[in-house]
Wavefront OBJ file of the C-alpha trace (Angstrom):
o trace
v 4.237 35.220 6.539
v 6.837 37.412 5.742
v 8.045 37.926 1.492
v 11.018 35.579 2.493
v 9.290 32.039 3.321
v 6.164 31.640 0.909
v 8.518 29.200 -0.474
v 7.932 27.018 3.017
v 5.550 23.985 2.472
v 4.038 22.720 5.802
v 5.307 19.855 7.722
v 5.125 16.550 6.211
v 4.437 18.214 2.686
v 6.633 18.069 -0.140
v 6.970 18.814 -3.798
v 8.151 16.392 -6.271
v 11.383 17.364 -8.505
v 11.527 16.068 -11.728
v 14.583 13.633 -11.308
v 12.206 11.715 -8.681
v 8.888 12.259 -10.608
v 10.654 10.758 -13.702
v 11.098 7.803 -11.645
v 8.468 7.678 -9.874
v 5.863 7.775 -12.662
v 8.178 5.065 -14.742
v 7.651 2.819 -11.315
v 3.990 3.472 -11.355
v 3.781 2.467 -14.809
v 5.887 -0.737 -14.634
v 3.632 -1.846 -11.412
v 0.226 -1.032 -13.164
v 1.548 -2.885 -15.734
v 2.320 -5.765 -13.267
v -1.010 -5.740 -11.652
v -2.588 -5.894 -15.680
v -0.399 -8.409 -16.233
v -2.160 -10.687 -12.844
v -5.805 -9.979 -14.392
v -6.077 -6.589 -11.893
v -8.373 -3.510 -13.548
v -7.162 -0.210 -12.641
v -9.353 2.100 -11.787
v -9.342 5.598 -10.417
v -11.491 6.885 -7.281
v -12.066 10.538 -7.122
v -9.871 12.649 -4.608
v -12.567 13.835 -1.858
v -16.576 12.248 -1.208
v -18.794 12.364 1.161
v -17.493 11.311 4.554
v -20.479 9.302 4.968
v -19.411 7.116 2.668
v -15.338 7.812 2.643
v -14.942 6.922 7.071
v -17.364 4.123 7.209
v -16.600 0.681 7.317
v -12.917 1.323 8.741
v -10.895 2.135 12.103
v -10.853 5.600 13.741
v -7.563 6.109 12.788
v -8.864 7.037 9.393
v -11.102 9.323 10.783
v -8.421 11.191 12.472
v -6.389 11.501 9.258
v -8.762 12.989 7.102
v -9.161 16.310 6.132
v -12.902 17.511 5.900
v -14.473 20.311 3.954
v -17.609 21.677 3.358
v -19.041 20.922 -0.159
v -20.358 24.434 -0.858
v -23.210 23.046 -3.672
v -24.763 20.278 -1.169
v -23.520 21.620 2.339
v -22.505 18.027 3.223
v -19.322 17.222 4.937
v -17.042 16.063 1.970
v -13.496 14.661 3.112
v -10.132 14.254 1.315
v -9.057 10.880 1.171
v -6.547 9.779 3.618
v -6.658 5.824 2.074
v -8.265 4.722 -1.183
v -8.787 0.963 0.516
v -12.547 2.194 0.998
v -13.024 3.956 -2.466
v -12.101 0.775 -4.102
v -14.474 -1.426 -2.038
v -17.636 1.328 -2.829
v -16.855 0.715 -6.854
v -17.040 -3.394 -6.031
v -20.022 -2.986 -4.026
v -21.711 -0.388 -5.982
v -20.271 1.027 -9.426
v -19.473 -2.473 -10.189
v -21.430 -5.401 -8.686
v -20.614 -8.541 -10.582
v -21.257 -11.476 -8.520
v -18.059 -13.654 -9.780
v -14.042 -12.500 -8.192
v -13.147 -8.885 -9.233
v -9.448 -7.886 -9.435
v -8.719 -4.306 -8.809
v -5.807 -1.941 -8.770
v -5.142 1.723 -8.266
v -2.225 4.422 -7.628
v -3.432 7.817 -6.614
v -2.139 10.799 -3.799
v -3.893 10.646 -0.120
v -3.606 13.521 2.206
v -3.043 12.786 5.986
v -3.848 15.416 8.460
v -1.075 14.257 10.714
v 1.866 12.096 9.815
v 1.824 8.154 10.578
v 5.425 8.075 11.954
v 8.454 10.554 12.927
v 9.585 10.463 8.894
v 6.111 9.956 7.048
v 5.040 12.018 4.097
v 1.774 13.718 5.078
v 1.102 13.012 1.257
v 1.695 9.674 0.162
v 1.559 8.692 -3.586
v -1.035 4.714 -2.299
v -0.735 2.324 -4.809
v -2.203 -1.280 -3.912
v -4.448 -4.152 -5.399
v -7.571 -5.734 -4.105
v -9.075 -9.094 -4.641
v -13.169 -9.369 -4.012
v -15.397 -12.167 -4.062
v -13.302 -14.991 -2.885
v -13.190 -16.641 0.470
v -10.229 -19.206 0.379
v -6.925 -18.305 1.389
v -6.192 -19.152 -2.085
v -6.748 -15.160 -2.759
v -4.585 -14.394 0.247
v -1.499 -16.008 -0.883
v -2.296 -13.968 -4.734
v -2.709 -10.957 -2.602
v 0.855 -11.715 -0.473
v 2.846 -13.063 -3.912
v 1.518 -9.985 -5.842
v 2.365 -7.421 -3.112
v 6.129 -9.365 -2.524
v 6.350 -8.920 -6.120
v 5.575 -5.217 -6.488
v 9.044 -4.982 -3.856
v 10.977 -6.973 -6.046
v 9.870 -5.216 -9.419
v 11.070 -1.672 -7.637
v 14.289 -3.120 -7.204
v 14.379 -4.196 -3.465
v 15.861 -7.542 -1.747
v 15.966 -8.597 1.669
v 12.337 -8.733 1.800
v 11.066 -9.719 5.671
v 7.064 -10.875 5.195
v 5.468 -10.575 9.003
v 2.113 -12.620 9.209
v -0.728 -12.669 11.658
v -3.990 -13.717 11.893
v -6.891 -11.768 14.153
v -9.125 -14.669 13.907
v -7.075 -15.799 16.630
v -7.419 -12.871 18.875
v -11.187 -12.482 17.777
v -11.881 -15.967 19.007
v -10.430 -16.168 22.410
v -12.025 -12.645 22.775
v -15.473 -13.794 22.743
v -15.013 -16.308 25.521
v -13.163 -14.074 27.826
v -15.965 -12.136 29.259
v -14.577 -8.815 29.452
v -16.059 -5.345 29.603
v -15.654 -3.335 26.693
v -13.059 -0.736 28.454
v -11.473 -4.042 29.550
v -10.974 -5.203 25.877
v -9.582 -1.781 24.730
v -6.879 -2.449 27.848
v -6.102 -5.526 26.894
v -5.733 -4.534 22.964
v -3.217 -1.794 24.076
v -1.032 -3.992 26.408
v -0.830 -6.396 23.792
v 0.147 -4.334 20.969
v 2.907 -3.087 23.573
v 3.250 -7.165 24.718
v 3.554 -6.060 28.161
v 3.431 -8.852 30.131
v 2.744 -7.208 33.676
v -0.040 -5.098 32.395
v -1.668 -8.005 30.370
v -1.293 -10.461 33.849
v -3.467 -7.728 35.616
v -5.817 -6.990 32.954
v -6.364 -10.897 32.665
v -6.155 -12.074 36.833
v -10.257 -11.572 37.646
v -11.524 -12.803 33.789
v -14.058 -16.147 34.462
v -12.020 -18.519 32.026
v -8.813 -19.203 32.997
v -7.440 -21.366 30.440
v -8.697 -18.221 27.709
v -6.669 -15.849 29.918
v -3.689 -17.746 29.894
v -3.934 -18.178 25.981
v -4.620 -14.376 25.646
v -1.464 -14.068 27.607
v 0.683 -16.079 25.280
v -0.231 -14.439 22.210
v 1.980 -11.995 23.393
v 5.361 -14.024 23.384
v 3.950 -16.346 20.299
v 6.330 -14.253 17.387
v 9.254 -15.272 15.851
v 9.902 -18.270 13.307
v 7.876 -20.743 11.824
v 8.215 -22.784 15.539
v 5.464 -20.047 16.375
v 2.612 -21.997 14.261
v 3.990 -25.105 15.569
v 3.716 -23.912 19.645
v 0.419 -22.360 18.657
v -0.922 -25.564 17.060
v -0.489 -27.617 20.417
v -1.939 -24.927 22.228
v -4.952 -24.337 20.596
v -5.403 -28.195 19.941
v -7.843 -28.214 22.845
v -8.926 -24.971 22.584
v -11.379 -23.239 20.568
v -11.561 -24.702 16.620
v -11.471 -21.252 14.860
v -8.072 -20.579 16.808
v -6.850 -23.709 15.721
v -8.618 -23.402 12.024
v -6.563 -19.687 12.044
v -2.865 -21.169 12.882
v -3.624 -23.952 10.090
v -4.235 -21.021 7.346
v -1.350 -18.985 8.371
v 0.368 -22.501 8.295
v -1.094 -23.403 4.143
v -0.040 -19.500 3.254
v 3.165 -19.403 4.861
v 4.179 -22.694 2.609
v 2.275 -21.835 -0.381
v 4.108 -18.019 -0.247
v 7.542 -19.612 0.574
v 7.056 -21.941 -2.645
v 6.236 -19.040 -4.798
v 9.035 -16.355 -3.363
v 11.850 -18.562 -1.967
v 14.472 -15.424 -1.058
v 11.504 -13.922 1.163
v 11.924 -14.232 5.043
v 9.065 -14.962 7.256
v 8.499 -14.102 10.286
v 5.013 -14.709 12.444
v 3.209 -12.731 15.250
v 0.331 -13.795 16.978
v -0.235 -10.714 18.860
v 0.172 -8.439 15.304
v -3.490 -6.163 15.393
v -2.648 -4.517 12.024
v -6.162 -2.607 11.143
v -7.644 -4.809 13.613
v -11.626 -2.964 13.863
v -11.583 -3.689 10.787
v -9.741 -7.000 8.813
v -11.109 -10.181 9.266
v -8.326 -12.610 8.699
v -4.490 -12.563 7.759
v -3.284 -9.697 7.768
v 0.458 -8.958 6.322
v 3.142 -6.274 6.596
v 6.496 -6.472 4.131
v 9.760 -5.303 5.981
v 12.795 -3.945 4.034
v 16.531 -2.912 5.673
v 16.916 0.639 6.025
v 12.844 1.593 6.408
v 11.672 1.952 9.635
v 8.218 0.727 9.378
v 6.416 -1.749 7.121
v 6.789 -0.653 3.263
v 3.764 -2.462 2.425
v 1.196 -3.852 4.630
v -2.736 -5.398 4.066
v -5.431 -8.240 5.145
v -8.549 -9.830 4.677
v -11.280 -7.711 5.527
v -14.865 -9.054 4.488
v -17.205 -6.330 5.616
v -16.042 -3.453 4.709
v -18.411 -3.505 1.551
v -21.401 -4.203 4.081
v -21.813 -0.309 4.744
v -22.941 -0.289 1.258
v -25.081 -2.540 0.742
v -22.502 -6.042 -0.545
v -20.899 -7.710 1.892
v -18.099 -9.445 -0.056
v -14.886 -11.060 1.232
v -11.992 -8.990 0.261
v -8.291 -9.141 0.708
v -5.642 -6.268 -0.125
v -2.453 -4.618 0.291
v -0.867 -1.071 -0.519
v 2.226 0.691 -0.630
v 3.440 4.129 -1.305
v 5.068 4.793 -4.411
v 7.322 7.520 -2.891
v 8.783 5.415 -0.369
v 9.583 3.048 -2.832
v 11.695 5.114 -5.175
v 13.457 6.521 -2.262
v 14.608 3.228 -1.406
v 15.783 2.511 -4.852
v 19.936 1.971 -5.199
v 19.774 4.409 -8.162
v 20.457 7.932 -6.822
v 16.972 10.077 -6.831
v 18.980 13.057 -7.559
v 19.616 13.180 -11.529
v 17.674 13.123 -14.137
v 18.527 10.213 -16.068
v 19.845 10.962 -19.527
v 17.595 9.747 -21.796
v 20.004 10.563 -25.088
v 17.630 13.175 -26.744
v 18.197 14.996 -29.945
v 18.253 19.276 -30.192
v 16.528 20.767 -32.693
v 16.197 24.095 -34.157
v 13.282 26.240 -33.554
v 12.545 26.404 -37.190
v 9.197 26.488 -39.465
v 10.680 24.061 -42.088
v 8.227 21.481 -43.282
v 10.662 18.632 -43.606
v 12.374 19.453 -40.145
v 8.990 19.483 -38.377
v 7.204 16.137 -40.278
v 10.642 14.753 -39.236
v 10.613 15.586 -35.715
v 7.344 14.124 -35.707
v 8.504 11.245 -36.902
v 11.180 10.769 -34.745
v 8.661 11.390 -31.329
v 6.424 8.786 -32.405
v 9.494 6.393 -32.147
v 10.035 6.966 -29.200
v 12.874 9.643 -29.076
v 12.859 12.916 -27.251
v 13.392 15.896 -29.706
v 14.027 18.838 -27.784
v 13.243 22.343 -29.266
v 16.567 24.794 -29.165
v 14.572 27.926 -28.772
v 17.404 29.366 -27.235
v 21.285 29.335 -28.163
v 21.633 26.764 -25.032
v 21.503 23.488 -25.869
v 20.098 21.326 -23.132
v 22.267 19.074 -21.562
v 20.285 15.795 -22.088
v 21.129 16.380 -25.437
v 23.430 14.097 -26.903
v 22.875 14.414 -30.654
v 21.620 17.023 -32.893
v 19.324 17.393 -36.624
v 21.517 19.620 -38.523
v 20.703 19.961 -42.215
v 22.946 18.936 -44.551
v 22.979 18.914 -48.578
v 19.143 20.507 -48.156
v 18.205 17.149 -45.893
v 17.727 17.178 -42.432
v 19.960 14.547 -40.400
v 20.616 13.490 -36.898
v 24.478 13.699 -35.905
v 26.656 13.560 -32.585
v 26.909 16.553 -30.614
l 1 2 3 4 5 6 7 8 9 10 11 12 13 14 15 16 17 18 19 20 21 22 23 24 25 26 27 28 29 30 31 32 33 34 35 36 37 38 39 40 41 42 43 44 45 46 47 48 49 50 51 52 53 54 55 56 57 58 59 60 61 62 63 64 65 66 67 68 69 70 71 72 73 74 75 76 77 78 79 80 81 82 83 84 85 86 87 88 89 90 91 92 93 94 95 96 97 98 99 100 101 102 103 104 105 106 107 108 109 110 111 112 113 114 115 116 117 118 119 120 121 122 123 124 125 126 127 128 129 130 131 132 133 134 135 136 137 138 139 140 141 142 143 144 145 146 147 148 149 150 151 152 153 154 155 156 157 158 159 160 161 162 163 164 165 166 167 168 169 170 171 172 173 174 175 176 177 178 179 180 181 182 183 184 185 186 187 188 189 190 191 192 193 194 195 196 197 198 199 200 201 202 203 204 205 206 207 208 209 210 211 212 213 214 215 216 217 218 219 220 221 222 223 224 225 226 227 228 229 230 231 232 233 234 235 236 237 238 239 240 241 242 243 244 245 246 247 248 249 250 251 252 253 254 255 256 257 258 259 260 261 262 263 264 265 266 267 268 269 270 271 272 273 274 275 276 277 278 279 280 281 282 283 284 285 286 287 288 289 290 291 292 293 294 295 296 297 298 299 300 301 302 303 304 305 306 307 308 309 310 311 312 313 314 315 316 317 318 319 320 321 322 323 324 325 326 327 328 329 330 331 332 333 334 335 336 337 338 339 340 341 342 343 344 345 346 347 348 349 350 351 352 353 354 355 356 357 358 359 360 361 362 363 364 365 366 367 368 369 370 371 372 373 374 375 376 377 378 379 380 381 382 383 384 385 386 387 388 389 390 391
């Protein structure tokens, strides 16, 4: 690397400027502050672990986006987190095992090896909330209202909720009878909902009825009418499919009572995180963002791996994303109407200055003939008392 471009930072890395870090860490605050405000702890999961620990419990995909290392005091694989969904359900399973709901938040950096889409950062600022110990959809709709709300606060509208449910796709799965490299066919063509492919994969399966279902799933998205088709369908089908399209049906009301502007929208075939989540699973959808801003689920076993199997439902977000979505251009610092003062020793300047900080203004030290330019007033003394005036 020659002199010229130590200044590069790889792909999918970037540095953040003060003008965005200003807002960003404001937005972080006000959400924490949210999340406090709903009964939700914050609490803080180390960067890297022990991959036994850190990969276990969720999809490959995480696997493939972490970064591993070798602790040099144990020897041990360690890796850098690429999601702190698993962190958070080690401290309810094990740091903190109370047996009654636990209400959890956190905002930290992740590292991805690769990026998730064309535009991704490769290092994401995740901030999310997670609700354990409760197995009514009761916590789902908190977990949905909370995470529509954290859009809102940020300053977003035209908020598109997409909801699915993988007890559905679970269910007829069991009494299709196919072969495991079968299933991981069929999960591919759906997420693609290519008919033809899913017509072949499904022509030679023993139940008929289950492969025509299967089939369906595929063109069941859209409005609310989707629950209603769904409801008929699965009427003399398997309960748990029909038990599935009811909760989707009590959420989808309950969240549409709580968060009237939000738009819904329902897919059957949606497989969100689906080695993993149990239940509903969610994605929020803004104008202008390619891919969902903020997405999560139900996923009851992912404590199991150490040693508490609790339900658990979720969501995150990344914080970056969000303030580059914000109307407010990322590109100035916002003036913030501070005061200059003189680099001087005087007693009374400095207990004043003091004074002033701990009120909340920003005193800025002219240690240089420049004045800085978010500056707008000055302490100047005057008649052997120091005194804030205009600039």
């Amino acid at each position: 690397m020659t002199t010229v471009d130590r200044w590069l930072l790889p792909d999918g890395i970037e540095e953040v400027l003060p003008a965005q870090a200003q807002k960003i860490e404001k937005l972080r605050r006000q959400l924490l502050n949210l999340y406090g405000s709903w009964g939700y702890q914050l609490v803080i999961p180390p960067l890297m672990e022990f991959t036994e620990s850190l990969l276990i419990g969720l999809d490959s995909d995480i696997d493939l986006l972490t970064f591993k290392v070798t602790d040099q005091l144990s020897g041990r694989t360690m890796g850098i987190r690429a999601d702190i969904t698993p962190q958070v359900a080690r401290i309810d399973a094990h740091s903190m095992p109370t047996e009654g709901v636990a209400r959890l938040c956190y905002a930290g950096s992740v590292l991805h090896t690769r990026q998730k889409s064309l535009l991704a950062s490769r290092s994401p600022m995740q901030l999310g909330a997670e609700l354990y110990g409760v197995t009514s959809i009761e916590a789902d709709i908190e977990v949905i209202s909370l995470m529509l709300e954290t859009l809102s606060a940020s300053g977003l509208e035209k908020i598109t909720l997409d909801l699915g449910h993988v007890g559905i796709y679970r269910t007829l799965l069991a009494d299709s009878g196919l072969s495991v490299e079968q299933e991981g066919l069929l999960f591919d063509a759906l997420q693609r909902k290519s008919s033809v492919d899913l017509e072949q994969i499904l022509a030679d399966i023993d139940q008929q009825i289950t492969g025509e279902w299967l089939l369906a799933l595929s063109h069941l998205h859209g409005d609310s009418s989707v629950l209603d088709k769904a409801a008929v369908m699965f009427s003399a089908g398997p309960e748990k499919a029909l038990q599935a399209v009811r909760e989707l049906q009590a959420v989808a009301e309950a969240v549409k009572l709580r968060v009237p502007g939000v738009e819904l929208y329902f897919d059957l075939s949606e497989l969100r995180g689906y080695h993993y989540h149990t239940g509903i699973v969610f994605a929020a959808y803004v104008p202008g963002y390619g891919h969902a801003l903020a997405n999560g689920g139900r996923y009851d076993h992912v404590g199991e791996v150490f040693g508490r199997a609790r339900p658990a439902t979720g969501f995150n977000t990344d914080l970056k994303a969000l303030v580059a979505l914000l109307n407010a251009s990322a590109d100035s610092i916002e003036q913030t109407a501070a005061i200059s003062a003189p680099a001087s020793g005087d007693e009374a300047m400095l207990t004043m200055v003091s004074a002033l900080r701990s009120q909340g203004e920003t005193v800025i030290a002219r240690i240089t003939e420049e004045v800085d330019k978010r500056c707008n007033r000055e302490l100047v003394l005057s008649d052997g008392h120091w005194q804030i005036e205009s600039l």
